[in-house]
C-alpha positions as CSV (number, residue, x, y, z in Angstrom):
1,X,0.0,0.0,0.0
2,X,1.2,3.0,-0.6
3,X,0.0,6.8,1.0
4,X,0.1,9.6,-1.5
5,X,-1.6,13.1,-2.2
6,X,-5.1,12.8,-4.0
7,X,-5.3,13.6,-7.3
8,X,-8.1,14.6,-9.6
9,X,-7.7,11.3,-10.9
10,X,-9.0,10.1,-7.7
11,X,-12.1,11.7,-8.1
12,X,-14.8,9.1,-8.9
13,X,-13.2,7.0,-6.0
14,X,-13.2,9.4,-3.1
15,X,-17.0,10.2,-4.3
16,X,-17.8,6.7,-4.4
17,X,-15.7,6.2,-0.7
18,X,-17.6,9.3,0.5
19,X,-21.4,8.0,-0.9
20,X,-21.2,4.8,0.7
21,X,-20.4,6.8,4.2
22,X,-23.2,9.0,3.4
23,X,-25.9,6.3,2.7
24,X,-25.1,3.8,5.6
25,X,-23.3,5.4,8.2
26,X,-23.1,8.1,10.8
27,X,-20.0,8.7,10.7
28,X,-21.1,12.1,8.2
29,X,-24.1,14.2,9.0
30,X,-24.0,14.6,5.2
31,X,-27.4,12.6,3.9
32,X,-27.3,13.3,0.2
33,X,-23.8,12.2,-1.5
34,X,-22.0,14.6,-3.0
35,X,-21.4,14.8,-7.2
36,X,-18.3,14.0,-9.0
37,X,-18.3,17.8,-9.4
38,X,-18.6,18.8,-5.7
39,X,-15.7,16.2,-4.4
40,X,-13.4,17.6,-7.2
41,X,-14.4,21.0,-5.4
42,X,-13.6,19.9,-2.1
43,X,-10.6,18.4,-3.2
44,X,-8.9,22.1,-4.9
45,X,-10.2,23.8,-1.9
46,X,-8.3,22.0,0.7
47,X,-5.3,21.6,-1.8
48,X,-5.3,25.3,-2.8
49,X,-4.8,26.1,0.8
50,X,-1.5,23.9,0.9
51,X,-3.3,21.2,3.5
52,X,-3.3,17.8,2.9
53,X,-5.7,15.2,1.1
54,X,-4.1,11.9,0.8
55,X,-5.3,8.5,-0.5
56,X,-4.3,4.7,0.3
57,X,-3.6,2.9,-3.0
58,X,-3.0,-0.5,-3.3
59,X,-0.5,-1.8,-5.5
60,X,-2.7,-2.3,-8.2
61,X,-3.6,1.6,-8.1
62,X,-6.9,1.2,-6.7
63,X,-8.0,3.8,-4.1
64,X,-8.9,2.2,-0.8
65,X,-9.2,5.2,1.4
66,X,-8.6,8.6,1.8
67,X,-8.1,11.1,4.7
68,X,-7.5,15.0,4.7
69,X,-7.3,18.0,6.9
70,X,-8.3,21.6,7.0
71,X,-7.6,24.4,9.1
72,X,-10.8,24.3,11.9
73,X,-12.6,27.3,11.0
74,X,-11.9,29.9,8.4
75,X,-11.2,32.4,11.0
76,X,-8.3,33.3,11.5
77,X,-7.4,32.7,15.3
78,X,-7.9,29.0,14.1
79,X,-5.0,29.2,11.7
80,X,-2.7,26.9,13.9
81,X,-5.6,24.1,14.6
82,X,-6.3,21.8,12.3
83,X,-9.7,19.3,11.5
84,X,-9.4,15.7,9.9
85,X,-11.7,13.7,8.0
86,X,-10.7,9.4,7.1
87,X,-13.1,7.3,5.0
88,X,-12.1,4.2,3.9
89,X,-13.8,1.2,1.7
90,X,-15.9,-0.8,3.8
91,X,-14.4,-3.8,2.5
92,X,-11.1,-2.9,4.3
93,X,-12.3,-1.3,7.4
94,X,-10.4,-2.4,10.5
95,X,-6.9,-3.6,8.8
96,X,-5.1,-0.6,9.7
97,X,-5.3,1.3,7.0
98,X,-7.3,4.8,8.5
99,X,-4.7,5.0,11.3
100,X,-1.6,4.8,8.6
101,X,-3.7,7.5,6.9
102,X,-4.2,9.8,10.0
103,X,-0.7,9.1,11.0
104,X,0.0,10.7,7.4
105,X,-1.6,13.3,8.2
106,X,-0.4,14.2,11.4
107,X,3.0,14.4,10.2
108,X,1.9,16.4,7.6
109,X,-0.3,19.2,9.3
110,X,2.6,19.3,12.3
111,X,5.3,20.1,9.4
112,X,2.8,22.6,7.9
113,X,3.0,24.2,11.5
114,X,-0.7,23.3,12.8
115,X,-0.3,22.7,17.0
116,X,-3.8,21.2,17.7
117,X,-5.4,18.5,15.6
118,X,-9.2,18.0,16.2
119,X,-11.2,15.0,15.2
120,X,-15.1,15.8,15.1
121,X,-16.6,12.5,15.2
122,X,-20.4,11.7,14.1
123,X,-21.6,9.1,16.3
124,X,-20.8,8.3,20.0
125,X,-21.3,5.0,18.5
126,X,-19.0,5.1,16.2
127,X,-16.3,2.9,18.1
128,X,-13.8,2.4,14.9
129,X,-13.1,5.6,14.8
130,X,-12.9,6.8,18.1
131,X,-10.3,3.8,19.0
132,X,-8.1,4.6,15.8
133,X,-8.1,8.4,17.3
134,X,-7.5,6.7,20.5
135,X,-4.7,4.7,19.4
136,X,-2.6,7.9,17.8
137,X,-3.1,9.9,21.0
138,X,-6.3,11.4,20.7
139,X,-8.4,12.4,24.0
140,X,-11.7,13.0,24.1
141,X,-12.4,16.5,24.5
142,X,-16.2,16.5,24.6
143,X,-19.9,15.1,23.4
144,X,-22.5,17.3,22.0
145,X,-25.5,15.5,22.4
146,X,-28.2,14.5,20.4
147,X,-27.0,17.6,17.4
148,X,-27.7,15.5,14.4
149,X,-30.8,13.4,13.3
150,X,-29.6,10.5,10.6
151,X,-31.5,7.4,10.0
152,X,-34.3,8.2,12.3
153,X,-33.2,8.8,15.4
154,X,-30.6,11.6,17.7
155,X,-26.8,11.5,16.9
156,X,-24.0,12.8,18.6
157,X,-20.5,14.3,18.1
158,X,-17.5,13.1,19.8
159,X,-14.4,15.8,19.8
160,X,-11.3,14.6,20.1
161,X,-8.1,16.4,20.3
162,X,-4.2,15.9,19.9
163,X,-1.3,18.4,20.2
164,X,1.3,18.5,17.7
165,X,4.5,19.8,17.7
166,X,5.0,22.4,20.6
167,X,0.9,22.6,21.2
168,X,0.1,25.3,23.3
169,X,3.6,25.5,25.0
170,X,4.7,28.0,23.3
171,X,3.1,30.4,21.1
172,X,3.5,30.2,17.1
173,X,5.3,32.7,15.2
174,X,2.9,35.2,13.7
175,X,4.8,37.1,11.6
């Protein structure tokens, strides 16, 4: 397997990773899968701003998963924290590959100079992903309760945090 940036190449399988997330799972408050068209979007956006968007491609090229991150909020005081999104083919959920992915992106966001990394998880439920966060030193930082309805009934939102780099030891330069 190898970890690399997205391409536009990639497109048709991140929005085919992404629809199968948003029609059976919680793990996206999303409810209506996004076009070819409005991944692509997504995709420039978060690579125009110089943040990363990798994928996990297996050695025959085919796209297994794909994780990115992007600064919080556009304002910016939230210029040094960062927010990360993983979705991976259900077919190879739990082998490891979303926490090589997130690990990717970790070292990627702290050489970019991000200090906090945020992980805004749909579903209290949603065990998988919590553990992986977990397991890459993650702590839960709080539950909003009931804030989404999908399938019928009240979801929540875990949010987790992990420093990077210096955190909140020292303050960034902000030349």
């Amino acid at each position: 397997m190898q970890i690399r940036d997205a391409t536009a190449a990639d497109v048709p399988a991140l929005t085919s990773i992404y629809a199968h997330h948003v029609l059976h799972g919680t793990g996206t408050f999303e409810e209506d899968p996004p076009d070819a068209a409005e991944m692509a979007a997504r995709l420039a956006r978060v690579q125009q701003h110089g943040w990363a968007w990798l994928v996990a491609e297996a050695p025959d090229g085919t796209v297994l998963g794909y994780a990115y991150y992007a600064q919080f909020r556009d304002r910016s005081a939230y210029r040094h924290t960062a927010e990360n999104a993983i979705y991976v083919r259900d077919d190879v959920r739990g082998q490891g590959l979303g926490k090589t992915l997130v690990q990717a992106l970790l070292d990627r966001a702290e050489a970019a100079g991000f200090r906090q990394m945020l992980a805004v998880i749909g579903d209290s439920e949603n065990t998988g992903s919590i553990g992986l966060h977990v397991s890459l030193g993650f702590r839960q930082a709080g539950v909003m309760k009931s804030v989404g309805v999908k399938f019928g009934r009240w979801v929540d939102v875990v949010i987790m945090q992990r420093t990077l780099g210096e955190g909140d030891r020292t303050l960034p330069d902000i030349a």
